[in-house]
C-alpha positions as CSV (number, residue, x, y, z in Angstrom):
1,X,0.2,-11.9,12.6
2,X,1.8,-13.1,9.5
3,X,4.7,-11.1,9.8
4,X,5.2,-11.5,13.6
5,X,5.2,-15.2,12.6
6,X,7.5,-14.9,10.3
7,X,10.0,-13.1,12.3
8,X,9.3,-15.4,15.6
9,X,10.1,-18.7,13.4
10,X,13.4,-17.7,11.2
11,X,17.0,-16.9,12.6
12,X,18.5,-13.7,11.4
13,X,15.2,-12.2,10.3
14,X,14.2,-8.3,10.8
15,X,11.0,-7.1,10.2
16,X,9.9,-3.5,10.0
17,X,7.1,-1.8,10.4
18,X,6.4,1.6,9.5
19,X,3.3,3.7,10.4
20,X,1.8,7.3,9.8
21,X,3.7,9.3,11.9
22,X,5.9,9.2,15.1
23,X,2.8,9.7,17.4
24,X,1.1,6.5,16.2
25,X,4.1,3.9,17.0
26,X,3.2,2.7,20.0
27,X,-0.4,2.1,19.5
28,X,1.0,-0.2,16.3
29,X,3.2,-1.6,18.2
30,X,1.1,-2.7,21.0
31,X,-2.0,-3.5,19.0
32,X,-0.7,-5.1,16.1
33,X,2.9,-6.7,17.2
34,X,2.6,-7.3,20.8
35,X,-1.4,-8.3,21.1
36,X,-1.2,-10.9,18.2
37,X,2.2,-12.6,19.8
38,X,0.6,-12.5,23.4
39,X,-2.6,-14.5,21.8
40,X,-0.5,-17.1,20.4
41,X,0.3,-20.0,22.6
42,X,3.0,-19.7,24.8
43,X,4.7,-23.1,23.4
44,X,4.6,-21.6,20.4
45,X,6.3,-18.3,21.1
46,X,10.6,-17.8,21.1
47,X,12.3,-16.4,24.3
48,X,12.4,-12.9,24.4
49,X,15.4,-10.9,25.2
50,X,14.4,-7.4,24.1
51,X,11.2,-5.8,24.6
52,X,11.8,-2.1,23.8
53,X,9.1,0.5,23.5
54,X,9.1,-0.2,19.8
55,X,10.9,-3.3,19.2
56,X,10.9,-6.6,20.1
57,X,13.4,-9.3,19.9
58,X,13.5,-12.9,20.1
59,X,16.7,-15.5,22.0
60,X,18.3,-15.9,24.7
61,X,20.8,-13.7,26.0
62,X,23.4,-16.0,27.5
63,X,26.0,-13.4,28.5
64,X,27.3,-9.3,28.0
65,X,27.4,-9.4,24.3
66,X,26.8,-12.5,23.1
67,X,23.4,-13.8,22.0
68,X,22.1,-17.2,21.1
69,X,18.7,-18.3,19.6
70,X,16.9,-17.4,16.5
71,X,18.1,-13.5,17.3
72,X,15.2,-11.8,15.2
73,X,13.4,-8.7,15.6
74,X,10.4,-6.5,14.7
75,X,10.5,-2.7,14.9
76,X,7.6,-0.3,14.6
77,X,9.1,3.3,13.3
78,X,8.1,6.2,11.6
79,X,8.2,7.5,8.1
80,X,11.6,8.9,6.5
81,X,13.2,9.2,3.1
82,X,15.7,5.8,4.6
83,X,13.3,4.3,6.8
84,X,13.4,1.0,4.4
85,X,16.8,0.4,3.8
86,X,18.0,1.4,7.3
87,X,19.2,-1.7,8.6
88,X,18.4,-4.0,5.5
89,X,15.5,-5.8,7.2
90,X,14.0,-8.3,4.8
91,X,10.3,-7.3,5.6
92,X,8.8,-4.3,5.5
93,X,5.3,-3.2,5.9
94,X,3.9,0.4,5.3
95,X,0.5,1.1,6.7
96,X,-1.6,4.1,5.5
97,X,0.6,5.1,2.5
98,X,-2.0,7.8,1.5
99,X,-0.3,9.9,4.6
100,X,3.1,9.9,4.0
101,X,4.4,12.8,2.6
102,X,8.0,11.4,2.0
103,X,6.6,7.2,0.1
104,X,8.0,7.9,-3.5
105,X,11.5,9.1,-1.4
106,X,11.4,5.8,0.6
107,X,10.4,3.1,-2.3
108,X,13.2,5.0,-4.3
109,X,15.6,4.6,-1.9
110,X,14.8,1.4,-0.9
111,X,14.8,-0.4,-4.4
112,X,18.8,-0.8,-4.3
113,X,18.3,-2.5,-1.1
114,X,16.0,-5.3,-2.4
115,X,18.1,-7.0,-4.7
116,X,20.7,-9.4,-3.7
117,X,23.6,-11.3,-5.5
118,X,22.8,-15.1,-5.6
119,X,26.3,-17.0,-5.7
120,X,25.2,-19.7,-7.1
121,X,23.0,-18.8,-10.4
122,X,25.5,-15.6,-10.6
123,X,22.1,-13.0,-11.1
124,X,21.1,-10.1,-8.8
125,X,17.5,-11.1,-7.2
126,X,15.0,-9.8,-6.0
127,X,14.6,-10.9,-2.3
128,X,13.3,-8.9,0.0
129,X,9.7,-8.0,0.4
130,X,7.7,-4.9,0.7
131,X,4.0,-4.5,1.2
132,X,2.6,-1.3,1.1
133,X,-1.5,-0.2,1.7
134,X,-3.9,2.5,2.4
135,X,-7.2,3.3,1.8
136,X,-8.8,6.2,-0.4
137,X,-10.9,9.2,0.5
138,X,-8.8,12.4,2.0
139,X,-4.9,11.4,1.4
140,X,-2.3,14.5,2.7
141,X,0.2,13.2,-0.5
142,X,-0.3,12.6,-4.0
143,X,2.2,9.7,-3.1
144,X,-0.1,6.6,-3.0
145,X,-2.0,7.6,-6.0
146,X,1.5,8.3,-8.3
147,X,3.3,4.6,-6.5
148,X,0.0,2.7,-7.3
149,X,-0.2,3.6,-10.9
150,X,3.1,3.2,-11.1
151,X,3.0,-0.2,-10.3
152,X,-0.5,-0.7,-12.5
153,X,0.8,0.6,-15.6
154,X,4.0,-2.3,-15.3
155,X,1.3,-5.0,-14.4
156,X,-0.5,-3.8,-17.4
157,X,2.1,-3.8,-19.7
158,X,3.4,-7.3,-17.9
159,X,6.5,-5.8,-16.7
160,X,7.0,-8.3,-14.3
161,X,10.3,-7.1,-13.2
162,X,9.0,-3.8,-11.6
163,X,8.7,-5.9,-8.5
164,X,5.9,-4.2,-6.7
165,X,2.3,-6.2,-7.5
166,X,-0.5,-3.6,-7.5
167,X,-3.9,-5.3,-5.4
168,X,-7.5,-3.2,-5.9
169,X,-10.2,-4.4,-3.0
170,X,-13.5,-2.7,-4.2
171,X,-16.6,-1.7,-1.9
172,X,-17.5,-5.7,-2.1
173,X,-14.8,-7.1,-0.6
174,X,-16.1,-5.9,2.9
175,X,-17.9,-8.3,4.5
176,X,-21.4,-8.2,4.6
177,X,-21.4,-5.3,1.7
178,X,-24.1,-6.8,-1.4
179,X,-25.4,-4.8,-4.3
180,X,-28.5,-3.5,-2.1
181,X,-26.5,-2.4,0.4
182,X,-24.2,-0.3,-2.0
183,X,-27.2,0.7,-4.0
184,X,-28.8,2.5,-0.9
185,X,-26.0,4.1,0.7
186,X,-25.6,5.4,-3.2
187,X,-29.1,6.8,-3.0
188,X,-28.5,8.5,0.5
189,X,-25.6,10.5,-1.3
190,X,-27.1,11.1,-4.2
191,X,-29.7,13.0,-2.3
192,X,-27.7,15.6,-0.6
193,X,-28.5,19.0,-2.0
194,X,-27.0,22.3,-1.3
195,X,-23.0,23.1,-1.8
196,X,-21.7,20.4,-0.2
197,X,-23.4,17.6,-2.5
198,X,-20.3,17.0,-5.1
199,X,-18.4,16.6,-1.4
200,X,-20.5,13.9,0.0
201,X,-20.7,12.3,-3.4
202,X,-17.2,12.0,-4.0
203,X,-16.6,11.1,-0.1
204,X,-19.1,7.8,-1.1
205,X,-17.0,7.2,-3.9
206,X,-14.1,6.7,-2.0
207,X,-15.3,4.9,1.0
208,X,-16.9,2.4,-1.3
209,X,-14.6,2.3,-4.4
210,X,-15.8,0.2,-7.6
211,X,-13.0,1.2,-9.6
212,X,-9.5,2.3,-9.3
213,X,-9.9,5.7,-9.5
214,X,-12.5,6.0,-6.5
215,X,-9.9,6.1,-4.4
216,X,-8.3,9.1,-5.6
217,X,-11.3,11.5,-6.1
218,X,-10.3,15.2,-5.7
219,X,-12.5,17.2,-7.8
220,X,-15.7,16.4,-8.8
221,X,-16.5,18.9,-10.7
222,X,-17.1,17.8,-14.2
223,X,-19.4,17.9,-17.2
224,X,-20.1,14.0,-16.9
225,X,-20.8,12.8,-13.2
226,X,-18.3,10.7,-11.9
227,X,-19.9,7.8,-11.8
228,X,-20.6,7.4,-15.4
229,X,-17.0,8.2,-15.6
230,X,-15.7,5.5,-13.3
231,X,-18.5,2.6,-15.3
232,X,-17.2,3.6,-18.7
233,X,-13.5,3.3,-17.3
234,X,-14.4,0.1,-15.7
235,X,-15.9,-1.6,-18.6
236,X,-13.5,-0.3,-21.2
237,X,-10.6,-2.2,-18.8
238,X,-13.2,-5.5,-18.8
239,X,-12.7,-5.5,-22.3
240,X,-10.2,-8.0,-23.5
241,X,-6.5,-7.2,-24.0
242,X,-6.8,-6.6,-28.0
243,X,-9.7,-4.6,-27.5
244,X,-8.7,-2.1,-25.3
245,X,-8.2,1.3,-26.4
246,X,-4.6,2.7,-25.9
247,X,-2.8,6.1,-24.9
248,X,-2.4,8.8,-28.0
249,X,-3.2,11.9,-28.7
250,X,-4.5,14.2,-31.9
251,X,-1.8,15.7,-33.7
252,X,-3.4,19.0,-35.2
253,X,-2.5,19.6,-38.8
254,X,-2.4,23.5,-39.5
255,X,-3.8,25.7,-41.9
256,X,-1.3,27.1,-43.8
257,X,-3.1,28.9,-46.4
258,X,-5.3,31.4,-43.7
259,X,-4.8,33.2,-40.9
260,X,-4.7,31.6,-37.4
């Protein structure tokens, strides 16, 4: 509703949206553009000129080719490598970015696009906005795991100029969802036995995510469980900024003296 507000009150304003695949832009359309605006009081609602099967405009056609009115619009399309920068809109919004094959290919090619010249301070800004979000569990790309980090590592290392803000809603955030809760359900996967145990487990993991990588469980086949892996990786980042441990590696110092 935010964005349909946004592109109802401004003049010159195009939203986009952009959904899983070509089959679901309809449904978006119809549940999440056109439902919302059809709630909201009709006083409160711009003349519409344009209601397309996936776009909707807002003014007032006055004659053949000339429009008057706040002449903004909102468009519901699918993925593609120029999705985002086709026709500069200032908004876009990416729903279930663990599907889309082609995400790293559309945030690359629409970075250039964000960025405008300001005339008066003489600096390239950053202007438009982008919000992108899915959830874990099975994911057909690699994409949203390799975008998220991405962004994480530059919030981590306060590279503010990135321009993409990374946002983590664990298990809790749910309403109604309380320790007891999460503790049960736990139990009830932990309990599975037979081959597809590690499955459910990791399935659990990722439909009620305490830590960053929940969301992007693929193999679960490790020495330590999971679990313990994601509390030791969640209390080593609770640790305060000069106590954290950082990135290296062991550089191995030969032998030179015997045989390898």
């Amino acid at each position: 509703m935010g964005a349909a507000s946004k592109t109802m009150y401004r003049r010159e304003w195009f939203t986009k949206y952009i959904c899983e695949d070509d089959s679901k832009t309809r449904s978006v359309f119809e549940d999440k553009i056109k439902y919302p605006i059809s709630e909201t009081p009709h006083y409160l609602v711009p003349s519409s000129f344009s209601d397309a099967e996936r776009q909707l405009k807002f003014g007032l056609k006055e004659v053949k080719g000339r429009v008057a009115g706040a002449n903004s619009k909102i468009e519901v399309v699918p993925p593609s490598a120029t999705a985002v920068n086709s026709g500069s809109p200032q908004l876009v919004l990416i729903d279930e970015i663990g599907n889309i094959p082609v995400l790293t290919k559309m945030v690359n090619e629409s970075r250039p696009t964000m960025f405008i010249f300001n005339p008066e301070t003489k600096r390239i800004e950053y202007r438009r906005q982008l919000f992108m979000w899915g959830t874990g569990g099975e994911m057909k790309t690699d994409s949203f795991e390799t975008e998220f980090k991405a962004a994480l590592t530059n919030w981590r290392d306060r590279n503010f100029k990135y321009g993409i803000i990374p946002v983590f809603l664990d298990a809790f955030c749910k309403p109604g969802i309380q320790g007891d809760f999460y503790e049960t359900e736990k139990r009830n996967a932990y309990s599975k036995q037979g081959a597809d145990r590690e499955a459910t487990i990791a399935q659990f993991h990722a439909a009620y995510p305490v830590h960053i990588d929940d969301m992007f469980i693929r193999s679960v086949n490790t020495l330590v469980p999971i679990a313990t892996c994601n509390a030791h990786l969640k209390r080593i980042w609770s640790l305060e900024e000069s106590a954290r441990p950082i990135y290296g590696r062991f550089e191995p110092v030969f032998d030179t003296n015997s045989p390898t």
